[in-house]
C-alpha positions in Angstrom: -26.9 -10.0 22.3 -23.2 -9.1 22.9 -22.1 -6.7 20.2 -19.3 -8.4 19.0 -21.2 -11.7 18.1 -23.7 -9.1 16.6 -21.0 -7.1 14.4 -19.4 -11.2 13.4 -22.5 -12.4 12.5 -23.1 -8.9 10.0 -19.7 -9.1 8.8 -19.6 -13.6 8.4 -23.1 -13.7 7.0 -23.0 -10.4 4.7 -25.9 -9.1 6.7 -24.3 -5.9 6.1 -25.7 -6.0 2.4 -28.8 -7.0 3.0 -29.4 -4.2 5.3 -27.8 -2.0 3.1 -30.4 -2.4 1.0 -33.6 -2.1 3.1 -32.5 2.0 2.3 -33.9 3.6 5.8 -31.4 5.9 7.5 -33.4 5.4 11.0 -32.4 1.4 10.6 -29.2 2.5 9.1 -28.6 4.4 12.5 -30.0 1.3 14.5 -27.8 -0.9 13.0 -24.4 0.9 12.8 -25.3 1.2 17.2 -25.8 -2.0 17.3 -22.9 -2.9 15.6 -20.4 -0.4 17.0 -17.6 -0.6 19.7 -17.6 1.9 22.5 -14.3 2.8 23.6 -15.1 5.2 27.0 -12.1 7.4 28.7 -12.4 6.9 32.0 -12.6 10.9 32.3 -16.2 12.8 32.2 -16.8 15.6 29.7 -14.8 14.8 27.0 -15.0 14.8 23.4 -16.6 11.7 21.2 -15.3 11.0 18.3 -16.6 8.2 15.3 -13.5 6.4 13.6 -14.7 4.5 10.6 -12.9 1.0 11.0 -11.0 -0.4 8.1 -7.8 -2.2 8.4 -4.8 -1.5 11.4 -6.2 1.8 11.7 -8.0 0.1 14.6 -5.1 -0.3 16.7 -3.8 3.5 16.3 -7.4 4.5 17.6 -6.8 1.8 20.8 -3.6 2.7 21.4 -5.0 6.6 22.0 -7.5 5.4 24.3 -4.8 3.5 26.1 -1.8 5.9 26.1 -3.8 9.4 26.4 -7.3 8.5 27.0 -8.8 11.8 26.8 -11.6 11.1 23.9 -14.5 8.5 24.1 -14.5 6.6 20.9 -17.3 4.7 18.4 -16.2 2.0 16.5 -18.1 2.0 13.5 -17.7 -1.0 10.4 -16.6 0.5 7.3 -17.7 -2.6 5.5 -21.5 -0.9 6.6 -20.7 2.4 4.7 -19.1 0.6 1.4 -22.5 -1.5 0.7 -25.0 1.6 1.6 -22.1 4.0 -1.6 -23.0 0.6 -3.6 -26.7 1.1 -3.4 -26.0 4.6 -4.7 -23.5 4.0 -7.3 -24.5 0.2 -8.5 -23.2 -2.9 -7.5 -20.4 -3.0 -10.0 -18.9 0.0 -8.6 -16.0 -1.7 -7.2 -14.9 -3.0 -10.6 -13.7 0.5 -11.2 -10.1 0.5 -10.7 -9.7 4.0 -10.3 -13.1 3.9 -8.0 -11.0 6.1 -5.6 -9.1 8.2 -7.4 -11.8 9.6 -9.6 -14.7 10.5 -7.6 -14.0 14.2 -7.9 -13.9 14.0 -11.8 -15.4 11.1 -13.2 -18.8 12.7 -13.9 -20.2 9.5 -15.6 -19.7 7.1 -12.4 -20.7 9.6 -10.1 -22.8 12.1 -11.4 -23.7 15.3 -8.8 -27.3 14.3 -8.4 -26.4 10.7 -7.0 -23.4 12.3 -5.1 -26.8 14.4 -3.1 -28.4 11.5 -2.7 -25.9 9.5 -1.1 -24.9 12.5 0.9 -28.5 13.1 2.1 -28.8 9.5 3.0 -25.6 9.7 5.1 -27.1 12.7 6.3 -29.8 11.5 8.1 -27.9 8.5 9.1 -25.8 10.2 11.1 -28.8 12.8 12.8 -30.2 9.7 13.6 -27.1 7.8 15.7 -27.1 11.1 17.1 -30.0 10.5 18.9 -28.8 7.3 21.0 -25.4 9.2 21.7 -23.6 12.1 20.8 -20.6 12.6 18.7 -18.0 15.4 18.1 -16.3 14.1 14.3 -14.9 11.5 13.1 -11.8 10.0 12.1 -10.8 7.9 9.1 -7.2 6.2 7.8 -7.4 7.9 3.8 -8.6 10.8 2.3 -9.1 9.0 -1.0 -11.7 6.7 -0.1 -14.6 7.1 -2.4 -17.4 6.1 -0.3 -16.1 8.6 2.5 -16.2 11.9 0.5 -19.8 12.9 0.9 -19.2 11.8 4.7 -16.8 14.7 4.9 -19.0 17.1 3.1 -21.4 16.6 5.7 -19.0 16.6 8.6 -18.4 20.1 7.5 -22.2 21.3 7.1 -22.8 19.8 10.4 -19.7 22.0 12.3 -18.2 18.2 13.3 -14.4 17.4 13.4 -12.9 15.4 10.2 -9.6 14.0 10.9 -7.5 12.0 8.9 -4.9 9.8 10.9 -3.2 8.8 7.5 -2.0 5.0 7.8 -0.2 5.1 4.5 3.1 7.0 2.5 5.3 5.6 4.9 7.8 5.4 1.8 11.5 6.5 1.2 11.3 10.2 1.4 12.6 10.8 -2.3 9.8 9.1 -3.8 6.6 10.4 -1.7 5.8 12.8 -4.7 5.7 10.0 -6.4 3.5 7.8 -4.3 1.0 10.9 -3.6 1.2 11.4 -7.2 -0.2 7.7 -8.0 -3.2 7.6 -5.6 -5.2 11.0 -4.9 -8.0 12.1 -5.4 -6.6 15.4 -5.5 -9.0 16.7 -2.9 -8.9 17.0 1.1 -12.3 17.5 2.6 -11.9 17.9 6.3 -9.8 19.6 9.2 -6.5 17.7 10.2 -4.5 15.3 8.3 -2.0 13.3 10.8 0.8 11.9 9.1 3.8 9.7 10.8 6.8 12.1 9.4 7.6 15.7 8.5 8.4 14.3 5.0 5.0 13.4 4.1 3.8 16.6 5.5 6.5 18.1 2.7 5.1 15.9 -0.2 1.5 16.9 0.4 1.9 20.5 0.5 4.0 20.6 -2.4 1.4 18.3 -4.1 -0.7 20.9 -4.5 -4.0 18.8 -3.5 -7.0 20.8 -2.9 -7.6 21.4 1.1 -3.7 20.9 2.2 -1.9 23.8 3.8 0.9 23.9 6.5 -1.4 24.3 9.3 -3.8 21.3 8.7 -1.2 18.7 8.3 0.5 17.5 11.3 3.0 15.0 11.9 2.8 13.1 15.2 4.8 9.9 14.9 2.1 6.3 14.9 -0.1 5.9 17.8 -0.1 2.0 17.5 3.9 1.8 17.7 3.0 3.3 21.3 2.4 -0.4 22.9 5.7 -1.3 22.0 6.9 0.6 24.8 5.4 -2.1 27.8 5.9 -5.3 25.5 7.8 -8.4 26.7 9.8 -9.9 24.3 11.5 -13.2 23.4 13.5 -14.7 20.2 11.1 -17.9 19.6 10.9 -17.5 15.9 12.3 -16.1 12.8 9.5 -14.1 10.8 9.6 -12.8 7.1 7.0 -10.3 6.3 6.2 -11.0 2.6 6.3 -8.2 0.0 5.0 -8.4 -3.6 7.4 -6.4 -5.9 5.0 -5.0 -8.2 3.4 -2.7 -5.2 7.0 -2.3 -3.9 8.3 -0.5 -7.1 5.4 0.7 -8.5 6.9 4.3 -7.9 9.3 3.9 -10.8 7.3 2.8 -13.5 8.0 6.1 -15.5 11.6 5.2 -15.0 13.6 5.0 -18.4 15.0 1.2 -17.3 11.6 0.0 -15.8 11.2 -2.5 -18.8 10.3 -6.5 -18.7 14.1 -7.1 -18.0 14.1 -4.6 -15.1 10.9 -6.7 -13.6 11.9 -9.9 -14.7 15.5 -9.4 -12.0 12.9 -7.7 -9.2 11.0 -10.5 -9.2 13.8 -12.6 -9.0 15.6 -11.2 -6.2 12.0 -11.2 -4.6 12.0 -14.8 -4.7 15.2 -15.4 -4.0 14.6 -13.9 -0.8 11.5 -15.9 0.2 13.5 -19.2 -1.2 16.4 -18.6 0.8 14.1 -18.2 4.1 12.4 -21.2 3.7 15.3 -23.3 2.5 17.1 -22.1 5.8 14.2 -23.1 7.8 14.3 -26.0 6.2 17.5 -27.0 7.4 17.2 -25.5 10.1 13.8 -27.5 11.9 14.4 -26.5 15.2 14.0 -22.6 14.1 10.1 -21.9 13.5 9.6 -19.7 10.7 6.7 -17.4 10.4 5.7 -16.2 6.7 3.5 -13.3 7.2 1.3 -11.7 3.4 -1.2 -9.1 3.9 -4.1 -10.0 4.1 -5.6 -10.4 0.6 -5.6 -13.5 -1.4 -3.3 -12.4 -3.7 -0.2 -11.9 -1.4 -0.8 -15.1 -0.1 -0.9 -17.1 -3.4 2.0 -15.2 -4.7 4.4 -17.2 -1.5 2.4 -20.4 -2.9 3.2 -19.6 -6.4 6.7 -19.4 -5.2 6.7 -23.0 -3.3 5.1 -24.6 -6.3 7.7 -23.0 -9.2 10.6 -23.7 -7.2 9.6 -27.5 -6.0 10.2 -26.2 -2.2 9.8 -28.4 0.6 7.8 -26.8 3.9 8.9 -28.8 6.6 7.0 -28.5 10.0 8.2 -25.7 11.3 7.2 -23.2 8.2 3.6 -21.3 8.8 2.6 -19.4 6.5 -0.1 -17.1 7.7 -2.3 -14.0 6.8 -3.8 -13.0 9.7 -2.0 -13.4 12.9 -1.2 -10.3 14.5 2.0 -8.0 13.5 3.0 -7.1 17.0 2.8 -10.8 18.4 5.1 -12.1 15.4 7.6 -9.6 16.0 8.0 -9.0 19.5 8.7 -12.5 20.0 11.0 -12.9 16.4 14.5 -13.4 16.7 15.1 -11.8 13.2 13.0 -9.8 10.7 12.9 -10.1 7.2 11.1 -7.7 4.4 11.7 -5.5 2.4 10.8 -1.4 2.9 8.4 -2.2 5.5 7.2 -0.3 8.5 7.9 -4.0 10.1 11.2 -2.9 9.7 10.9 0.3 11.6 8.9 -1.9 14.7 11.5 -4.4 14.7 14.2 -1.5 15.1 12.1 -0.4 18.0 12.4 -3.7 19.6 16.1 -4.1 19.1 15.7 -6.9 16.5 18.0 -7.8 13.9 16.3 -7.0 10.3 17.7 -8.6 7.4 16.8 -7.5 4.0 16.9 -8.3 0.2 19.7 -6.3 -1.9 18.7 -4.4 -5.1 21.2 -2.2 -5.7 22.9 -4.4 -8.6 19.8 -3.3 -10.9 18.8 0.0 -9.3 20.9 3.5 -9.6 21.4 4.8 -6.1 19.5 7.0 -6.5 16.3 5.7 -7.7 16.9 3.1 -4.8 13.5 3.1 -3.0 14.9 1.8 0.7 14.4 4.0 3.2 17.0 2.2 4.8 19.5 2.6 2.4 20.3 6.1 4.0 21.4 4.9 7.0 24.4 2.5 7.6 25.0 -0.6 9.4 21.4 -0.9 11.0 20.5 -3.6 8.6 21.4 -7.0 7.3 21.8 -6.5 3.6 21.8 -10.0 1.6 21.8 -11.6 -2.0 22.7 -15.0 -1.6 21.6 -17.8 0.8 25.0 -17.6 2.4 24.3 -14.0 3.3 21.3 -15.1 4.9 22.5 -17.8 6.9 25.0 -15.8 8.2 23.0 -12.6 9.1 20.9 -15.2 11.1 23.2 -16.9 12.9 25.8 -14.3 13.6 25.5 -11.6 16.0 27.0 -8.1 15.0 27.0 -4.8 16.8 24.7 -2.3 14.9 25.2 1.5 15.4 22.5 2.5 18.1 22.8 6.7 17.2 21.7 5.6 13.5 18.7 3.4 14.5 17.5 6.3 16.6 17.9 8.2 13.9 15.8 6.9 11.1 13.3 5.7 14.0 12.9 10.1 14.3 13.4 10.5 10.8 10.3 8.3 9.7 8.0 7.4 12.9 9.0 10.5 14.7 9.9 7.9 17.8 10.5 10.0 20.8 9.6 8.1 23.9 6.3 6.2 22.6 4.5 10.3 22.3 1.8 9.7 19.7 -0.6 9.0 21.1 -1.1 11.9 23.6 0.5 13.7 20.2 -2.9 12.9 18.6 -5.6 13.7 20.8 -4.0 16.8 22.1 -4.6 18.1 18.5 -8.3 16.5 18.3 -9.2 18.2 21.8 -7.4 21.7 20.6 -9.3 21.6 17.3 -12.4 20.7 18.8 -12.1 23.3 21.4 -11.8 26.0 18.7 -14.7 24.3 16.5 
């Protein structure tokens, strides 16, 4: 059977749970072959490494193989992992809302004794893949993730590379601390920690997290944004990227002002912004609009909660989606809108005009968390509907040096590098393994 209707029918059918709970390493190791993608350089001799597949991660680790291609790559389901940790630590596990953030210190949830046991299941596991094809390390997009952390402990037992090709903290730079500060672990277990900018390289070693130093973490830019450099584009759409306030200014929650009447005018502005979009397109019906949540049911009830409270009309050339693909929707957008977004930062990279919600009436300056706000006339700034409709339909010259600019500031953008970035410093570390 093909191994992608294999790993579809695990995934649709939660046969990833039931096999979880047949609790034999060799089938474990059957299974996660089975179910893995093989990504092969088209160069002999080179390294193998196992990234553990959750979320856009994915597409940094097929960009590599694309843009470099000096490392063979397995394509394992995380989804596998997370109901194997749930065996261990009970089904409820998940309830925990700091499940992440506490595994180093929360001796009740995890006790030491299950921590060996899950470790030694893994353990084997992994000996076991082993045996139907060889493996150098692995690579993972967090540090934090609970059901990872005795995966790392045997990575280094085993001599095998742990990399870390971080996919998040792509913040403004004055309020990293702050988002490191609000979900670690406060432990690094493993041997590089890729991050997109030298500012989160900053944050984490002041942090003082356990494992960091100077040497393991290394900037490189994002791999992904490397396929933006052979994409075709057109204008066939407008596309707003949906944000959810309460995750976009969760960093200022021990702020003085960050009372209900300080959220009650966030999440007003934040409506405003999606109103505005949709009323435009609605009077506009030969301009498709694209609404684009994460993927999560939330995001996309909260644009639903804000048709219904409003009374909006969608007229037929609104979609509102969760799960069409980034790159598509923006190569082919004739705007962007969001809101402190590494959408944003993509769209800059295609040349498209970005348009975005204004705060600053209700935040100081410097408390202001846009990472755009350092950087002038690159943006389309707006707070009423008028500002909109005029940031869409007029064309304005944007300064090209300051775009290139915040593109080196925050992605580290110079001439579609990180890929070749990344797996020069897997093949390096490896070599000296």
């Amino acid at each position: 059977m093909n191994k992608n209707i294999l790993r579809s029918l695990f995934n649709k059918f939660g046969l990833f749970r039931l096999a979880s709970k047949i609790n034999s390493p060799k089938i474990t190791a059957i299974i996660l072959f089975l179910t893995c993608s093989i990504i092969k350089s088209k160069k002999r001799n080179v390294p193998t490494m196992i990234y553990i597949h959750k979320g856009i991660g994915v597409d940094d680790i097929k960009s590599m193989a694309q843009y470099s291609n000096e490392i063979n790559y397995i394509i394992l389901q995380s989804s596998f992992i997370r109901e194997i940790f749930k065996i261990f630590f009970g089904s409820n596990i998940y309830d925990n809302k700091n499940l992440h953030i506490e595994y180093h210190v929360d001796k009740k949830n995890f006790p030491s004794s299950v921590k060996a046991k899950y470790r030694n299941f893994l353990s084997k596991s992994f000996n076991y893949l082993e045996k139907f094809i060889k493996y150098d390390g692995f690579i993972c997009s967090n540090y934090v993730y609970s059901y990872l952390q005795e995966l790392a402990v045997y990575a280094r037992e085993e001599n095998k590379l742990y990399v870390i090709l971080y996919k998040e903290g792509l913040v403004h730079k004055n309020f990293l601390k702050n988002y490191i500060n609000r979900y670690t672990n406060q432990k690094f277990i493993g041997d590089i920690f890729f991050t997109s900018n030298y500012y989160i390289k900053e944050a984490l070693i002041e942090s003082n997290i356990q494992g960091f130093n100077k040497d393991n973490i290394i900037p490189i830019g994002i791999p992904r944004l490397d396929y933006y450099k052979d994409l075709e584009t057109s204008n066939k759409h407008i596309a707003l990227f949906s944000f959810y306030p309460d995750d976009k200014f969760s960093y200022l929650e021990d702020k003085s002002y960050f009372n209900k009447d300080f959220k009650s005018m966030m999440n007003q502005i934040a409506e405003n912004f999606h109103i505005y979009a949709i009323q435009y397109a609605n009077q506009n019906p030969k301009k498709k609009l694209i609404i684009k949540t994460k993927f999560p049911k939330k995001y996309i009830k909260y644009v639903h909660g804000i048709i219904q409270r409003n009374n909006l009309f969608i007229s037929k050339n609104i979609f509102i989606t969760n799960d069409e693909d980034t790159t598509t929707i923006i190569r082919n957008a004739s705007a962007i809108l969001a809101y402190n977004s590494t959408t944003l930062l993509e769209a800059l990279l295609l040349n498209k005009k970005i348009i975005i919600p204004s705060f600053s009436n209700i935040l100081p300056h410097e408390h202001n968390i846009d990472y755009l706000i350092d950087y002038e006339n690159i943006a389309n700034t707006v707070s009423t509907y008028k500002d909109l409709d005029d940031a869409i339909k007029v064309d304005k010259s944007y300064d090209q040096k300051m775009i290139n600019k915040i593109l080196k500031d925050y992605i580290l953008h110079t001439n579609f590098q990180a890929s070749k970035n990344a797996e020069n410093e897997i093949i390096r570390y490896i070599k000296n393994k």
